[in-house]
N, C-alpha and C positions, 0 to 999 in steps of 0.2 A: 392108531391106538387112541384110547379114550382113557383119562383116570376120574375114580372114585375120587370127588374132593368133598362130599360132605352128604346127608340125608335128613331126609325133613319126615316127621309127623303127619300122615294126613287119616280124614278119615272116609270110609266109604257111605254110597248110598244108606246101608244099616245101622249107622253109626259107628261099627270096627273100627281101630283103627290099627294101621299098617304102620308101616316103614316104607320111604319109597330114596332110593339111592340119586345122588346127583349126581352125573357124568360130566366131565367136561372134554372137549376136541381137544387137538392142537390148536396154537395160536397162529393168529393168521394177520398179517396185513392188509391193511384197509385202508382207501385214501377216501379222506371226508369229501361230503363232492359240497361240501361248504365252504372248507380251507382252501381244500388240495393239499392238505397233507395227512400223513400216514399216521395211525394208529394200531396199534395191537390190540388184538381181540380174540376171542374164543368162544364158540358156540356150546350151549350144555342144554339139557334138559333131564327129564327124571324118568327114573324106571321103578315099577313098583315091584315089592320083594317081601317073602314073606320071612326076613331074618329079624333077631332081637335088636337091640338096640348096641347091646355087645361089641356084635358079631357088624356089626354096621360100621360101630368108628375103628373096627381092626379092619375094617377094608379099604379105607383112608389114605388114599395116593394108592391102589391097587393099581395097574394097567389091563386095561383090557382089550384084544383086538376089534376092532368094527372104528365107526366113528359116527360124528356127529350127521345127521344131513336136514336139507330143506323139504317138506313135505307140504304141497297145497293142499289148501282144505276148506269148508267153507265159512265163508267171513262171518267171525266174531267181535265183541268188543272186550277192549280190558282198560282198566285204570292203571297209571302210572303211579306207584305207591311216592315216590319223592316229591311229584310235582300234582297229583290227583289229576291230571288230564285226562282224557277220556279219547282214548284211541280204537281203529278197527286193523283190524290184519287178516290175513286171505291163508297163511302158511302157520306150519309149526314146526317144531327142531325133535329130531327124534333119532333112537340110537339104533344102528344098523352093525348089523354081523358082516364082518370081513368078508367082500363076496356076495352080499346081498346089494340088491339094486332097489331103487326107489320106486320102482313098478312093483316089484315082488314084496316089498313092504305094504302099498294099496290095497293089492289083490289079496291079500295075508288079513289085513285088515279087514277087507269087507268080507271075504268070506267068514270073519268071527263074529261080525253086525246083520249080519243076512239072515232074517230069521228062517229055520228049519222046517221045510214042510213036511 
């Protein structure tokens, strides 16, 4: 299960802008491979939705089944808003339907980027 715990403002290529909902996992443990000790954690990422703003914060703590997972992809960079670092990463976090596999996620994918002949 995944819960709605918040949603953010974005806007699209055209400048619209949407709603797109935060999901977050279960929490999970995790041993620092710095310490060696354990931490709790939770994986989230967003889905875009085309609901009011309303209808958004009434969804706030919903459950929903599927869950968080790991998806390669190819390397990008992003900045650390706390500290301005400047990092690359290979993967992103994305939300899967109960039953759906990480392969069928890909494939789902690229057939919606594959342009149509």
């Amino acid at each position: 299960m995944v819960t709605i715990v918040d949603f953010v403002k974005r806007k699209n290529s055209e400048g619209e802008v949407f709603n797109s909902l935060i999901l977050q996992g279960g929490v999970e443990m995790v041993k620092s491979s710095i310490s060696g000790r354990y931490y709790a954690t939770a994986k989230r990422t967003s889905v875009t939705s085309t609901l009011d703003d309303l209808t958004c914060k009434e969804l706030i703590g919903t459950q929903i089944p599927g869950s968080v997972k790991r998806v390669e992809c190819e390397p990008y960079q992003f900045v650390l808003e706390e500290t301005g670092e400047k990092l690359q990463a290979n993967h992103r976090w994305v939300y899967m339907k109960e039953g759906e596999t990480v392969e069928e996620q890909i494939l789902a994918e690229t057939a919606v980027e594959a342009p149509s002949s």
